[in-house]
C-alpha positions as CSV (number, residue, x, y, z in Angstrom):
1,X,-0.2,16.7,10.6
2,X,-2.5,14.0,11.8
3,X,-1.2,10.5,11.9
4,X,0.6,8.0,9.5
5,X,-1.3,5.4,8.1
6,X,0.6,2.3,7.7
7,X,-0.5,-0.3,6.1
8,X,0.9,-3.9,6.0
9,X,0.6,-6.8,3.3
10,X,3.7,-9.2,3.7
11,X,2.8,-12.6,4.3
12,X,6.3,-13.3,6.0
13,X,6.4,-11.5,9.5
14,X,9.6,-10.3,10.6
15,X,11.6,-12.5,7.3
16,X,9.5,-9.9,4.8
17,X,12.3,-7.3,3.1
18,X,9.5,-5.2,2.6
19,X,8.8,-4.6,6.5
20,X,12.2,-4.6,7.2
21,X,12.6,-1.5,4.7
22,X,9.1,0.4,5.9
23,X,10.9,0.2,9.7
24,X,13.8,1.9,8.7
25,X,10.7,4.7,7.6
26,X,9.1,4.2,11.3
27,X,12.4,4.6,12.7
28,X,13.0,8.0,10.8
29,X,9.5,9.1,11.2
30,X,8.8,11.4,14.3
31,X,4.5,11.1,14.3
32,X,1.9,9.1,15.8
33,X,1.2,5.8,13.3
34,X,-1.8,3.7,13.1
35,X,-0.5,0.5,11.7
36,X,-2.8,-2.4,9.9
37,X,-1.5,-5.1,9.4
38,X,-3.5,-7.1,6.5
39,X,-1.4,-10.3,7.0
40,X,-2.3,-10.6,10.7
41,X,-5.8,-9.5,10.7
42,X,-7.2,-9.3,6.8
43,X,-10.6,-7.6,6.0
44,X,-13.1,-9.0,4.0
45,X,-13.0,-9.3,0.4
46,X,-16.0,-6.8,-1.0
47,X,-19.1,-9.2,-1.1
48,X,-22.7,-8.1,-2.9
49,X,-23.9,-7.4,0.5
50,X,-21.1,-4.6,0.6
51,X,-21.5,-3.3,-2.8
52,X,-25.4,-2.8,-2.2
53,X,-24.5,-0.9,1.0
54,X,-23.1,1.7,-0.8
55,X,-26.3,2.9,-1.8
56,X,-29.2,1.4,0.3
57,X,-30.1,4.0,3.4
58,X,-28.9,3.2,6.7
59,X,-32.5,2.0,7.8
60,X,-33.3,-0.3,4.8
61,X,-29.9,-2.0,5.3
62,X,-30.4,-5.9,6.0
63,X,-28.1,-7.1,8.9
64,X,-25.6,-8.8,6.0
65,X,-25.4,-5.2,4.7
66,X,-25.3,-3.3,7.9
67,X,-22.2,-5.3,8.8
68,X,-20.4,-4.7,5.4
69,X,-21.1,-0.7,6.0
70,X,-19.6,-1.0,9.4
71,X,-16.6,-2.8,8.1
72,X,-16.1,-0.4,5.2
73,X,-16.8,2.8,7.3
74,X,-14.4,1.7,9.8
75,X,-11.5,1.5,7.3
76,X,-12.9,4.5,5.2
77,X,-12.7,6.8,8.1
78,X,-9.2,5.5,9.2
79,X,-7.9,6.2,5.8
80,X,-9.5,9.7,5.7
81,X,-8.1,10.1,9.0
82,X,-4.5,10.2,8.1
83,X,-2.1,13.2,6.9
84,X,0.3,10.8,5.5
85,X,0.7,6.8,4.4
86,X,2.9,4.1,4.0
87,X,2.3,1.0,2.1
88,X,3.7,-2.0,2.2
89,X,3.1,-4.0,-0.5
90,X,5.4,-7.0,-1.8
91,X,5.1,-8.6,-5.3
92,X,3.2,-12.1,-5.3
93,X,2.7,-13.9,-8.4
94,X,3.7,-10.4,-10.6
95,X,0.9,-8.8,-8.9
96,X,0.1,-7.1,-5.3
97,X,-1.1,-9.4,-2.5
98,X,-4.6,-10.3,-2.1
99,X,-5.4,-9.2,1.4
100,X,-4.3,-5.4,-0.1
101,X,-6.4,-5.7,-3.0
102,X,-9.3,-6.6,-0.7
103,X,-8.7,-3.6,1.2
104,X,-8.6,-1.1,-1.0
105,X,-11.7,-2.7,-2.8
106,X,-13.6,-1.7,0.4
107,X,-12.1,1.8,0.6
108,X,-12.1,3.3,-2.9
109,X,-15.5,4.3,-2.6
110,X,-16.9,6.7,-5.2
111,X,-18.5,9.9,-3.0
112,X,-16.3,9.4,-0.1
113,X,-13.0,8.4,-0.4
114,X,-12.7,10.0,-4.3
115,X,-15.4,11.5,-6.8
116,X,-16.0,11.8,-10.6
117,X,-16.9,15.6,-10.6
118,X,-13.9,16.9,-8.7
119,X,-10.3,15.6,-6.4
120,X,-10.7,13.6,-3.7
121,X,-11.1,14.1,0.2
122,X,-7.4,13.0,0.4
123,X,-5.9,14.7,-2.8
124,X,-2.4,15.7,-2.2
125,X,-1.6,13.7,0.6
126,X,2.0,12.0,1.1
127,X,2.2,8.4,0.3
128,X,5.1,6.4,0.4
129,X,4.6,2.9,-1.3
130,X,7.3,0.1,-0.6
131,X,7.0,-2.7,-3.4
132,X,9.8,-5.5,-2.7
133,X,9.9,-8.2,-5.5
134,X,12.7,-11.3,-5.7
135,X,14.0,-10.6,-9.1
136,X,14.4,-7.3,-11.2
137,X,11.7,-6.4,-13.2
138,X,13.4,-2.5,-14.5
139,X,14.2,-1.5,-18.0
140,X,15.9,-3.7,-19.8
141,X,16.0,-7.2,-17.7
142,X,14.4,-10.1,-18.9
143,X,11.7,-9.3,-17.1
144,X,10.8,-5.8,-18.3
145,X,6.9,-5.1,-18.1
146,X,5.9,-7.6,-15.9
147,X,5.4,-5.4,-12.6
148,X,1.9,-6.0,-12.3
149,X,2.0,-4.0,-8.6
150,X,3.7,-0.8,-8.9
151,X,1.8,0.4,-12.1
152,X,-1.6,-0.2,-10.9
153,X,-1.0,1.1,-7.5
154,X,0.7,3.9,-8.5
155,X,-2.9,4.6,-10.9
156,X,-5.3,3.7,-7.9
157,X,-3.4,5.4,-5.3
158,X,-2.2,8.3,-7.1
159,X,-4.3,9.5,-10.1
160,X,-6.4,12.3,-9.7
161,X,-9.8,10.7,-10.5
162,X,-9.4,8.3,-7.9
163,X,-6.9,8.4,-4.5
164,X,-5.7,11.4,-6.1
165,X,-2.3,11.1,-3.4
166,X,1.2,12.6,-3.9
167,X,2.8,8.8,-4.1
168,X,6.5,8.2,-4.2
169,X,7.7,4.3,-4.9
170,X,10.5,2.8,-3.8
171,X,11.4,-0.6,-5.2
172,X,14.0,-2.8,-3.4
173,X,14.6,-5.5,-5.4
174,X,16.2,-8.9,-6.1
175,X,15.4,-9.9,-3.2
176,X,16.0,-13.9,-3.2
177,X,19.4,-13.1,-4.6
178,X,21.1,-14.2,-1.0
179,X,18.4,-17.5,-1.5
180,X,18.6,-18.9,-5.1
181,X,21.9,-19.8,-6.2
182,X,20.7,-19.0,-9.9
183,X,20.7,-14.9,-9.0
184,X,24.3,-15.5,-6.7
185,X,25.9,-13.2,-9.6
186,X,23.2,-10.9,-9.1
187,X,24.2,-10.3,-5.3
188,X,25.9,-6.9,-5.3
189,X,22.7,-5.4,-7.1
190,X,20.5,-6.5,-4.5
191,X,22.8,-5.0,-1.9
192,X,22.7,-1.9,-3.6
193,X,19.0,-1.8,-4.0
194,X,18.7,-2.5,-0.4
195,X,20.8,0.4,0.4
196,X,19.3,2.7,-1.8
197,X,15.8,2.0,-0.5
198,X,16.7,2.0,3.0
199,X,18.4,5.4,3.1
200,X,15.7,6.5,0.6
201,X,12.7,5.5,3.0
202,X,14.5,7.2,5.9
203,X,15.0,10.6,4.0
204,X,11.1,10.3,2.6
205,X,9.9,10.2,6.7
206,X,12.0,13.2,7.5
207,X,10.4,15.4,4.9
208,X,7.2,14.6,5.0
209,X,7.3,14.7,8.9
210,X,8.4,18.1,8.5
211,X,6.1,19.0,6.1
């Protein structure tokens, strides 16, 4: 297998649960990893000049556009690259963070990353999505259908008209539970979740390294 692809979204550094749970993967996982870290160094949100790109030949490109192509080729050809991914994407605001929207704006590309007539260039390929959030948003809690991140990733990444990869989610959750004295009761579950999605994350790197 060629290398893991890991991408990063958590605003918080070293404080953010949901890089805290994708090292316990790293730890387990026995590969070479190219790691992007959004939050450190994001890429540009798709722009007109990027969109026309897509379709203008190479020589006809004005500099505006020549730079988007090089920006999106860069990341296109990393994420075709890999044999495997991990994605670390918190929930902000009910949704996914902006700097991961942005990328995968530039990299779902119709013709090269998927394609309307047939499965994609990375169809099949293990993906391992962490999605922390602060409260629980699971059958049956107060919050119930407002996950606004694991739903659509799991379509973008995963369905077979577009990513088309083999994704498996795992959702640690409740995670301000130790911060907000309103979820104190809520404690143990949190604990539990982390548990669950550490030794989970660690179990995922050893089969798929293996595979």
């Amino acid at each position: 297998m060629s290398y893991l692809l890991h991408i990063d979204s958590s605003s918080l550094g070293e404080g953010s649960v949901s890089r805290q749970v994708a090292q316990s993967f790293r730890h387990a996982w026995s590969g070479e990893v190219v790691h992007r870290d959004l939050a450190a160094a994001p890429v540009p949100h798709l722009s007109s000049a990027g969109i026309a790109a897509r379709t203008v030949e190479p020589a006809r490109r004005t500099p505006d556009q020549a730079e988007a192509a090089k920006v999106q080729d860069e990341l296109i050809e990393e994420f075709l690259g890999a044999g495997a991914y991990l994605f670390t994407v918190p929930m902000y605001n009910l949704t996914m963070p902006s700097v991961f929207k942005a990328w995968l704006d530039q990299i779902v590309v119709d013709g090269r990353t998927f394609s309307h007539s047939g499965p994609s260039r990375a169809a099949g390929r293990p993906a391992v999505l962490i999605s922390t959030r602060g409260g629980g948003y699971g059958p049956g809690s107060p919050r119930e259908g407002y996950d606004y991140v694991v739903p659509a990733l799991e379509a973008i990444l995963g369905h077979e008209d577009l990513l088309g990869l083999d994704v498996t989610t795992v959702v640690p959750e409740l995670t301000m539970a130790p911060h907000a004295p309103a979820l104190a009761s809520l404690l143990p579950k949190h604990e539990a979740s982390m548990t669950r999605a550490h030794e989970r994350v660690r179990e995922l790197a050893t089969t798929i390294a293996a595979a």
